[in-house]
C-alpha positions as CSV (number, residue, x, y, z in Angstrom):
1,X,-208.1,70.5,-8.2
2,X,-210.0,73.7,-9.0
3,X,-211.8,75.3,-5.5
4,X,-216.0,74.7,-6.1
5,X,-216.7,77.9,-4.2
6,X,-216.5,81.5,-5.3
7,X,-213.8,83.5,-3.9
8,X,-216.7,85.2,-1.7
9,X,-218.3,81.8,-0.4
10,X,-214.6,80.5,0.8
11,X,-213.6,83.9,2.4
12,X,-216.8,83.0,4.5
13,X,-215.9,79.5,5.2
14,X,-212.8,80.3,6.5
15,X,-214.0,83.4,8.6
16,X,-216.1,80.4,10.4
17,X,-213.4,78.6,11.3
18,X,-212.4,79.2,14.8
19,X,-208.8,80.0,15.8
20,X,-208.9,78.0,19.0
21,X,-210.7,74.8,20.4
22,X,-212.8,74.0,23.1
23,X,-210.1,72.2,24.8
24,X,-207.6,75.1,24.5
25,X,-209.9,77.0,26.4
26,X,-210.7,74.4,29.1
27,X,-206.4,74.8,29.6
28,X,-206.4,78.1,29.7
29,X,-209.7,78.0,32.0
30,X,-207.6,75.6,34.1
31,X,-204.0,77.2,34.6
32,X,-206.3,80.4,35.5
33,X,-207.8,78.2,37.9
34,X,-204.7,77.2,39.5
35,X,-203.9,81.2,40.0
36,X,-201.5,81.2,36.7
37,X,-202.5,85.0,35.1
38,X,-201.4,85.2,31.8
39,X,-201.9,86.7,28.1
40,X,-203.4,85.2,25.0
41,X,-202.3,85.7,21.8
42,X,-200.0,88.6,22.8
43,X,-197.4,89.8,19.8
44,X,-194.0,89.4,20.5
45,X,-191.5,90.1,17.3
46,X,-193.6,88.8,14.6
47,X,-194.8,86.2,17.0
48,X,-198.1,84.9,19.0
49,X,-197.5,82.9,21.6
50,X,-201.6,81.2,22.4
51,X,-200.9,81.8,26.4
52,X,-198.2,83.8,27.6
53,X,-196.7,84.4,31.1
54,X,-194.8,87.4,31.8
55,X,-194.2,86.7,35.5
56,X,-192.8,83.8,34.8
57,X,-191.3,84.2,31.4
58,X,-192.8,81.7,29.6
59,X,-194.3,81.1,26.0
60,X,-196.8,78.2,25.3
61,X,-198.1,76.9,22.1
62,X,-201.0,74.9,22.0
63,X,-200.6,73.3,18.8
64,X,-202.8,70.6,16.6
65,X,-201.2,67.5,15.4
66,X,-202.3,68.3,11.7
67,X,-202.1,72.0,10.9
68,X,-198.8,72.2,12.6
69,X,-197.4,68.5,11.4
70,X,-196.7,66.7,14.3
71,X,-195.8,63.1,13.0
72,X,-197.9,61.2,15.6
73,X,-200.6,58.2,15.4
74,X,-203.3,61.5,15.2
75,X,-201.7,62.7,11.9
76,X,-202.5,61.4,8.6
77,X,-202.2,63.6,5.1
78,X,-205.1,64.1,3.1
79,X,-206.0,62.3,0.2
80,X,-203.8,62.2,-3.0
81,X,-206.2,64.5,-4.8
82,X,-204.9,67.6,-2.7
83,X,-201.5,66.0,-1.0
84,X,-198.8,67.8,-2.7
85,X,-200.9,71.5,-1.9
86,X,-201.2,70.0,1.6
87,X,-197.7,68.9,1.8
88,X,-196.3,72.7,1.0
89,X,-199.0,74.1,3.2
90,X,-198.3,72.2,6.3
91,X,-194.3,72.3,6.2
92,X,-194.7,76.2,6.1
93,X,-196.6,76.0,9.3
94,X,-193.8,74.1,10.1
95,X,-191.1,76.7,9.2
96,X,-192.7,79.3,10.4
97,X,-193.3,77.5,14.1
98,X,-189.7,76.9,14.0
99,X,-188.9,80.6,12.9
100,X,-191.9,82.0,16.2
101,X,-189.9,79.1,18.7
102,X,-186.6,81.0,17.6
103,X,-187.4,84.4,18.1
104,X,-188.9,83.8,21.4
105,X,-185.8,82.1,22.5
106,X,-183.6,84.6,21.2
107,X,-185.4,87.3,23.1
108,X,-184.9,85.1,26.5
109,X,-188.3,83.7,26.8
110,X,-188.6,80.2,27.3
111,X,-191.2,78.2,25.7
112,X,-193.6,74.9,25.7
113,X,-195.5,73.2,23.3
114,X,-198.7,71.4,23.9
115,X,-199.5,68.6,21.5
116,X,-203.3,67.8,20.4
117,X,-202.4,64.2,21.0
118,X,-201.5,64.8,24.8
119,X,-204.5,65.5,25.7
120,X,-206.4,62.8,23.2
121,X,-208.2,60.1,25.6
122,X,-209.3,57.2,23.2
123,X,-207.9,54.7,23.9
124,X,-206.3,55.4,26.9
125,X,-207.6,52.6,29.3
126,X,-210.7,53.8,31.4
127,X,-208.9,57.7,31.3
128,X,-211.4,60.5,30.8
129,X,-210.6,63.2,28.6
130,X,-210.9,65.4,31.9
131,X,-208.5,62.7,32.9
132,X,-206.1,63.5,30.2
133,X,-206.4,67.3,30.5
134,X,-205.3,67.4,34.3
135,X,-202.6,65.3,33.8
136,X,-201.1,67.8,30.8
137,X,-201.7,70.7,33.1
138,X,-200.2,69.0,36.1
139,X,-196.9,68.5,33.3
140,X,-197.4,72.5,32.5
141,X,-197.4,73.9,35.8
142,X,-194.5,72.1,36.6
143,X,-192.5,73.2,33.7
144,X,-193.7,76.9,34.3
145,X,-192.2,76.7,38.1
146,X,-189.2,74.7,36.2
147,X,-186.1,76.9,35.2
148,X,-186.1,74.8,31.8
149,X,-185.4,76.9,28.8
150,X,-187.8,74.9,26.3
151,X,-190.0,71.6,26.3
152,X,-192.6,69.8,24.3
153,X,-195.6,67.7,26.0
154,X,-196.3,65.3,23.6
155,X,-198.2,61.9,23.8
């Protein structure tokens, strides 16, 4: 299907779009909180980590189920007018997050991934989002203090 905006009026759009969410923030907010100093977005070989801790040499990846195809009840492809575009879109994000996870490890960080869906409250009982957020950073501190090499926090 054929874009409706001009090459100028989609250049825009995507300017707007916001390279991290509210809640992203809130869990960077909260490991500050918790007296964790780190880095955002800080390039390592090719690679940007979204929080990064060099005291404790860790890498972590706050990653949406959709852009970055996490096959959980929270994904769902688009509709069958743009799938197949979709489809090669999305498993390059893919590749490429396996390619960043690799290179990190390689050069002796460790690293965690944060799933969109762990901190999703509906329908989670009576669990506030707040709730659900506490509970993942609770699961990331841990890991930080942890001598684990690599591990994903998923719903």
């Amino acid at each position: 299907m054929a874009d409706v905006h001009t090459k100028k009026q989609r250049s825009y759009n995507m300017s707007c779009i916001k390279s991290e969410s509210k809640q992203e923030i809130i869990f960077r907010k909260m490991l500050w909180h918790e007296g964790f100093r780190y880095r955002v977005n800080k390039k390592i070989q090719k690679t940007k980590p979204d929080i990064l801790l060099p005291k404790y040499n860790a890498a972590i990846f706050y990653h949406g189920c959709f852009f970055h195809f996490h096959e959980c009840k929270h994904f769902k492809m688009p509709s069958k007018d743009s799938k197949t575009d979709w489809a090669t879109k999305l498993a390059k994000n893919h590749e490429r997050d396996q390619r960043d996870i690799r290179t990190l490890r390689n050069a002796g960080w460790r690293v965690l991934i944060v799933w969109e869906c762990s901190w999703r409250w509906k329908g989670r009982g009576r669990k506030s989002q707040a709730e659900c957020l506490e509970k993942v950073v609770e699961r990331t501190i841990a890991w930080i203090r942890s001598t684990s090499k690599q591990k994903t926090i998923e719903e």
